[in-house]
C-alpha positions as CSV (number, residue, x, y, z in Angstrom):
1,X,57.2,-5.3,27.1
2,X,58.9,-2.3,29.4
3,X,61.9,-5.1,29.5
4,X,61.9,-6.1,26.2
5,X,61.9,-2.1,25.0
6,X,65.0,-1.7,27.4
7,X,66.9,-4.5,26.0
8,X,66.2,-2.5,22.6
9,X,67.6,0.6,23.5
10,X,70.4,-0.9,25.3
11,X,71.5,-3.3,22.4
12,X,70.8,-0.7,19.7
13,X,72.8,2.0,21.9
14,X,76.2,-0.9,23.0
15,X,76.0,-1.3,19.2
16,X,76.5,1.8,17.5
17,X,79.4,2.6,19.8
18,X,80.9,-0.8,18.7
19,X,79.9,-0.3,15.1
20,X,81.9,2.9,15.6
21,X,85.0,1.6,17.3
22,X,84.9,-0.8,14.0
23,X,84.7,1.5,11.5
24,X,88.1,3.4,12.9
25,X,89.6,0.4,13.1
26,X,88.6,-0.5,9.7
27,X,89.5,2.7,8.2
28,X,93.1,2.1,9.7
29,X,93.6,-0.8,8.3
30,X,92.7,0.3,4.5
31,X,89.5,-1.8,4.1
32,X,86.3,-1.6,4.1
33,X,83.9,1.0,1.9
34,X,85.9,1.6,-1.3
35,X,87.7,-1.6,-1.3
36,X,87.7,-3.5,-3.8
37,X,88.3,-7.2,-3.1
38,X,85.9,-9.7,-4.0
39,X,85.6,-13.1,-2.3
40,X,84.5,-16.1,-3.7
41,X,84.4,-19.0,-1.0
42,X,86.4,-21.7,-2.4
43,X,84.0,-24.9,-4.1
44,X,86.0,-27.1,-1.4
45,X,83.7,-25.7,1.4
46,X,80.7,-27.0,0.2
47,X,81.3,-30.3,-0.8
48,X,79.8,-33.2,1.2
49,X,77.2,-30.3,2.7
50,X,74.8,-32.2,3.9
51,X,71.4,-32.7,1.7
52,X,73.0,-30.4,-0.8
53,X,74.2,-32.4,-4.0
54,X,73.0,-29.6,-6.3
55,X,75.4,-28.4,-9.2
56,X,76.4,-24.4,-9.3
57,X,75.3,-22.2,-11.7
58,X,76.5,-18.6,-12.1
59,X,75.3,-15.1,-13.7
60,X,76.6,-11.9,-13.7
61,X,75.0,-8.7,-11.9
62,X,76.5,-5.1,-12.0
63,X,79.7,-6.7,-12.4
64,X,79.4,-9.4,-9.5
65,X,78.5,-13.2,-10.0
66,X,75.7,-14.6,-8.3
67,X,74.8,-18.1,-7.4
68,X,71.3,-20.2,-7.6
69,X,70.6,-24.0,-7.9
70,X,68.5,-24.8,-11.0
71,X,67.5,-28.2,-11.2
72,X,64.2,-29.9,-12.9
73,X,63.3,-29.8,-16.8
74,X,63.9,-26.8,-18.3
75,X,60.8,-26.5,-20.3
76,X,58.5,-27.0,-17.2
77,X,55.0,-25.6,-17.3
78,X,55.9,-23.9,-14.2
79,X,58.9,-22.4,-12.3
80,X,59.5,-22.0,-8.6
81,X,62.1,-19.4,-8.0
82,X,63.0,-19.8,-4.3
83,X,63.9,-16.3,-2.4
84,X,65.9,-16.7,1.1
85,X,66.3,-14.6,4.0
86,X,69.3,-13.4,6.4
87,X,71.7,-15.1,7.5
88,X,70.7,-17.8,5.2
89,X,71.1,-19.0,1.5
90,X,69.9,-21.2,-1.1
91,X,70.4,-24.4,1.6
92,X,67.6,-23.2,3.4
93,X,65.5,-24.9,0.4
94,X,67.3,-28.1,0.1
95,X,64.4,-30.4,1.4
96,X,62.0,-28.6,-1.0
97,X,63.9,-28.8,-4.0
98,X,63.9,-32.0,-4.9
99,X,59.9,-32.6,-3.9
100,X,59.0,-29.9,-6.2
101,X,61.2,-31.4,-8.9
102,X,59.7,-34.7,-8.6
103,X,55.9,-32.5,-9.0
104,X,57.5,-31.7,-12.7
105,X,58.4,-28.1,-11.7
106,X,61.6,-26.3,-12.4
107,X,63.4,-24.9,-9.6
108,X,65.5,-21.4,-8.9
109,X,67.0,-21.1,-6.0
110,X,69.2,-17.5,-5.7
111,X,71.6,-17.0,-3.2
112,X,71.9,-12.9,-2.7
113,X,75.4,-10.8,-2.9
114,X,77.4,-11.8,-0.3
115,X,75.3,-15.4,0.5
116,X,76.1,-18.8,0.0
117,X,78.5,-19.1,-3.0
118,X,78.0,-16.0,-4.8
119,X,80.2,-13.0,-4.6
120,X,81.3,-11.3,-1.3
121,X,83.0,-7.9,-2.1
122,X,84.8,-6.5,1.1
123,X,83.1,-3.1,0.8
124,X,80.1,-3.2,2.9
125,X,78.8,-0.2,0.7
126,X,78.1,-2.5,-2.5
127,X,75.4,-4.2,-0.3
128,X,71.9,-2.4,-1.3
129,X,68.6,-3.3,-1.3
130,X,68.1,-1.8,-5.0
131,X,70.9,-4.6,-5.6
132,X,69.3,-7.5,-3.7
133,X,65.7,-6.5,-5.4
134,X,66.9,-6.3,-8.9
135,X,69.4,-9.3,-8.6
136,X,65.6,-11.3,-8.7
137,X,64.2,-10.0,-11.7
138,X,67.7,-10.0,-13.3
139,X,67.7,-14.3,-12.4
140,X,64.5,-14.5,-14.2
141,X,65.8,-13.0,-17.7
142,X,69.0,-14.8,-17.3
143,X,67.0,-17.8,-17.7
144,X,64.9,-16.5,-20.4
145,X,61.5,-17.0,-18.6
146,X,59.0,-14.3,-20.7
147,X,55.5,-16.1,-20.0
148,X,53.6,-16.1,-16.7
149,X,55.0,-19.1,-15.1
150,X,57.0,-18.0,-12.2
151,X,55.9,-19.2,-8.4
152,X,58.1,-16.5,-6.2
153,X,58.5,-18.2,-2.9
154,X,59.5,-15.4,-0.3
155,X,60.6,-15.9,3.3
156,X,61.8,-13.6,5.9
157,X,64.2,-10.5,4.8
158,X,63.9,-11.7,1.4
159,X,60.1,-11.1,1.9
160,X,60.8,-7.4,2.0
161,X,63.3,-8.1,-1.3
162,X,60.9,-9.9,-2.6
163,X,58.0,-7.9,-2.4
164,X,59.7,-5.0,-3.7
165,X,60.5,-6.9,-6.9
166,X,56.8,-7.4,-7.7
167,X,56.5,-5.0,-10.1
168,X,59.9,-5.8,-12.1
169,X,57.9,-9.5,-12.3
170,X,55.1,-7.9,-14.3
171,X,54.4,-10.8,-17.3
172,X,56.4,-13.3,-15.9
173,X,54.9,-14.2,-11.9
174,X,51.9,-16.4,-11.9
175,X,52.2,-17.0,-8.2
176,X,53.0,-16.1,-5.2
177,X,54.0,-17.5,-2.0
178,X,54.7,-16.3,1.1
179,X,56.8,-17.6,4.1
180,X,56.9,-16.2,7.5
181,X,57.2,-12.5,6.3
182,X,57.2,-8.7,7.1
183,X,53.5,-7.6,6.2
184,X,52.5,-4.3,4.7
185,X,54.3,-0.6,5.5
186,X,54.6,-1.2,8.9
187,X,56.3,-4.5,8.6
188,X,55.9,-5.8,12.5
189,X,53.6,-5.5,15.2
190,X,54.8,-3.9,18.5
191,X,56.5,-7.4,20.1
192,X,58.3,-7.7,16.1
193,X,59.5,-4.5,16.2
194,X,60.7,-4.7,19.4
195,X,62.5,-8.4,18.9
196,X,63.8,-6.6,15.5
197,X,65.6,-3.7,17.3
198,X,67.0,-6.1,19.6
199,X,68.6,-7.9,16.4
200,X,69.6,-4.6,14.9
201,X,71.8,-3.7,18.2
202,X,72.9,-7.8,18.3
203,X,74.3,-7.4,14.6
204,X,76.0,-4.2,15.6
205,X,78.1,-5.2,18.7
206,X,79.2,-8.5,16.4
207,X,79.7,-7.0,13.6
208,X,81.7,-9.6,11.2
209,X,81.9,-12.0,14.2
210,X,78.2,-13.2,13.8
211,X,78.0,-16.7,14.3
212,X,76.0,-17.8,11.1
213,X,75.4,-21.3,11.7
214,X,74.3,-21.6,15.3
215,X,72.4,-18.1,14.7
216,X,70.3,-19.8,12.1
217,X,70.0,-23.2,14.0
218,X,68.9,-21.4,16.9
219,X,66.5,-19.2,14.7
220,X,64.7,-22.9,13.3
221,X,64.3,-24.6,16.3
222,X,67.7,-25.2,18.2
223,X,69.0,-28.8,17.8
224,X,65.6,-30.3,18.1
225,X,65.2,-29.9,14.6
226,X,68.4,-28.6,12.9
227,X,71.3,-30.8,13.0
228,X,74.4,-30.7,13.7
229,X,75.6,-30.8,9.8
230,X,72.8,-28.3,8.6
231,X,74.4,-25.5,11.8
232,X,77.5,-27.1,9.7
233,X,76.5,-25.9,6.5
234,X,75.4,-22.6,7.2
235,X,78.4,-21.7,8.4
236,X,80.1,-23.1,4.9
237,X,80.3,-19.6,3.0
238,X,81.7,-17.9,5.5
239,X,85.5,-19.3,6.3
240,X,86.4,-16.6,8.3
241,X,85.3,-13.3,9.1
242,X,86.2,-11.3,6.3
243,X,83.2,-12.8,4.3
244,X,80.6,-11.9,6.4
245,X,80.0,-8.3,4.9
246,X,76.8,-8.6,4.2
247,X,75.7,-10.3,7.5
248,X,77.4,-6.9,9.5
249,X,75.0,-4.6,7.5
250,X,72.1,-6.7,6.1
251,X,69.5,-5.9,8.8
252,X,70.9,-2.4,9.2
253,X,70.1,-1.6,5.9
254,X,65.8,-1.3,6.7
255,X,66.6,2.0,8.9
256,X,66.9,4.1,5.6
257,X,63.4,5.6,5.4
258,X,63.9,7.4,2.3
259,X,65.3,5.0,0.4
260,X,64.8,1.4,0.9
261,X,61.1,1.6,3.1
262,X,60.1,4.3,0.4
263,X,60.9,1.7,-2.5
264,X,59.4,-0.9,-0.6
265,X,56.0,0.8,0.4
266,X,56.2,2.2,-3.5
267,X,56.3,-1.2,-4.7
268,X,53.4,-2.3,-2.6
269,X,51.5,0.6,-4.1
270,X,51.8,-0.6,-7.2
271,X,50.9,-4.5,-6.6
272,X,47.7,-2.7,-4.6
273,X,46.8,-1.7,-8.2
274,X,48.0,-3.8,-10.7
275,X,48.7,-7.4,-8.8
276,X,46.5,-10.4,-10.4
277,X,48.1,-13.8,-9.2
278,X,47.4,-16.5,-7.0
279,X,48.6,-16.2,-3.4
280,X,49.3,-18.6,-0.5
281,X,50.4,-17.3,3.2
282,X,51.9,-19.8,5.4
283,X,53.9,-19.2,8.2
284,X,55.4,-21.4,11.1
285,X,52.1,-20.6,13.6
286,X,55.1,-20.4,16.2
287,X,56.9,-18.0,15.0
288,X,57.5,-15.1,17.8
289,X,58.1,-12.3,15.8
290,X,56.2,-12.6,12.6
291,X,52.3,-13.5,13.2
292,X,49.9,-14.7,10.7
293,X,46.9,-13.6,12.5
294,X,48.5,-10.1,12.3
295,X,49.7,-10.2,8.8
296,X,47.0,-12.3,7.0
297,X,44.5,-8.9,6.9
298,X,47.6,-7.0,6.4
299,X,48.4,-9.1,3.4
300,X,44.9,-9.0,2.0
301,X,44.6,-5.5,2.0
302,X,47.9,-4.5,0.2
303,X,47.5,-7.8,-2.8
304,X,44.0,-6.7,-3.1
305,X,43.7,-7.7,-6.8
306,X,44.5,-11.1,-5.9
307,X,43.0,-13.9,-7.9
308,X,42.9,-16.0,-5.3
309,X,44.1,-15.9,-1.6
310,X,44.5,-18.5,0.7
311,X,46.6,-18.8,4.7
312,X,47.9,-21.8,5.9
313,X,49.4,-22.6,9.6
314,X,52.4,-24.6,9.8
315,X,52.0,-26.6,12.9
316,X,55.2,-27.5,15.2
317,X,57.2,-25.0,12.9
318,X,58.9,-21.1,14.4
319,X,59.9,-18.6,11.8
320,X,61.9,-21.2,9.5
321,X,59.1,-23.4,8.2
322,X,61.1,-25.1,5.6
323,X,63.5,-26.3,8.3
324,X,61.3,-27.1,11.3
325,X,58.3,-29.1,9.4
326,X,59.2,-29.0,5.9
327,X,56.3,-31.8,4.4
328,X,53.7,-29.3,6.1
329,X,54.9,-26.8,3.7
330,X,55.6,-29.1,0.9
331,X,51.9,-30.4,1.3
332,X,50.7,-26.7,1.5
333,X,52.8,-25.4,-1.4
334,X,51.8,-28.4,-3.3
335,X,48.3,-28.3,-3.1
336,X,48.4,-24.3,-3.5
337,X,49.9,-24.9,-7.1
338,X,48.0,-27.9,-8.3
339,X,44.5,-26.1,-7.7
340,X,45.9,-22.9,-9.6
């Protein structure tokens, strides 16, 4: 632990002196906050991605175009809207997708601001966490869901996203399930928070020079149980540098107490109060920094109006589930929304 607190300190400290050096350099060049470019990786990238044959669709959000897949009948009794973490996108999903549509289910998968192949504006600024949260709600009305019928599937930073978009859900969530995910205020125990400052201090020395696709391979299980295409295709929405705004200040964004943890822990308040749906917890049971042991009690205690509760371990699976044993989670996610 005394090692693991000094690689913290040093990371976090290397970083903000790099994450300095960048901003001057940025501010010399004329770009970055206030500029106002918008990128849109071209279509080309993506084709031939592997296990991702799934058409665009597009909506507008405070004046910026979002992404999700939406495939299955669109008068399904129920709808699985599919939230990703960082640095990932709607792929993430691409196994689950088409076993939930042959279930009878329509399914949403978003990509956030700055993900996959929605928008990626070249000021960093435009990234907030008000904007990721509302970009899920905002999904929902686009497709004109009004009824309870929604199963929010939350994993990783979009956890925290998607947790805080609880109570903009009132009327239309039925369930919710969550995937290897911050728990509660506090988010971590010690060894998370510890692994997460390390990250924080990574994201800051690399800045725009992140290496998305062998950073999420890596973060799945290494080549064991990512291929070579999938590393492939998580780099896709990111042809150079330039579009990797949101990946330079994504993890960043958690250190504004007043702000984004305040909205957060208000939004947990209120599903302590008002929350009534089904729940399922299942997380990779070798995951190293999120630990459902720890955040089981955790979860129980906040979604305390629960109508139902229920924790499943994802054998052979790390922090990316849906990557590293996918038909564990398919069975679990499955059977979660067959009994309710």
């Amino acid at each position: 632990m005394p090692i693991l607190g000094f690689m913290a300190l040093s990371t976090q400290s290397v970083g903000l002196i790099c994450q300095a050096f960048r901003w001057v350099c940025r501010c010399c060049r004329g770009y970055g906050q206030g500029d106002t470019e918008v990128l849109r990786t071209p279509e080309a990238a993506f084709q031939g991605l592997e296990d991702y044959p799934f058409a665009p669709h597009y909506f507008d959000h405070n004046g910026m175009r979002l992404h999700y897949v939406d495939e299955g009948p669109e008068g399904a009794a129920d709808v699985v809207v599919l939230i990703h973490g960082m640095p990932a996108y709607s792929f993430c999903y691409r196994k689950l997708i088409p076993v939930l549509v042959a279930e009878g289910h329509r399914v949403l998968a978003l990509d956030f601001l700055g993900c996959g192949k929605s928008d990626k504006p070249a000021d960093e600024s435009v990234f907030t966490f008000d904007r990721h949260v509302s970009s899920i709600a905002a999904l929902v009305a686009h497709v004109e869901i009004t009824t309870p019928k929604v199963t929010l599937v939350i994993h990783d930073w979009g956890s925290m996203i998607g947790q805080a978009a609880l109570p903009t859900l009132d009327g239309t969530l039925k369930r919710l399930v969550i995937l290897n995910a911050f728990a509660g205020p506090g988010l971590f125990n010690y060894l998370g928070w510890m692994l997460f400052k390390v990250w924080q201090g990574l994201v800051r020395v690399l800045g725009h020079a992140i290496p998305v696709g062998p950073l999420n391979a890596a973060d799945a299980g290494g080549p064991s149980k990512v291929s070579y295409g999938a590393e492939v295709a998580y780099d896709a929405p990111y042809p150079n540098g330039k579009y990797k705004g949101i990946m330079a200040v994504w993890p960043l964004l958690y250190n504004n107490k007043s702000g984004v943890l305040k909205q957060y822990r208000d939004a947990l308040e209120w599903s302590k109060a008002n929350l009534t749906v089904h729940i399922l917890v299942a997380f990779g049971d070798e995951d190293l920094i999120l630990n459902l042991d720890y955040a089981f009690p955790i979860f129980k205690q906040v979604y305390a109006r629960a109508q139902s509760f229920e924790r499943v371990a994802i054998p052979c699976a790390g922090h990316f589930p849906m990557e590293e044993n996918c038909p564990a989670v398919e069975s679990a996610l499955i059977d979660f929304m067959r009994k309710t």
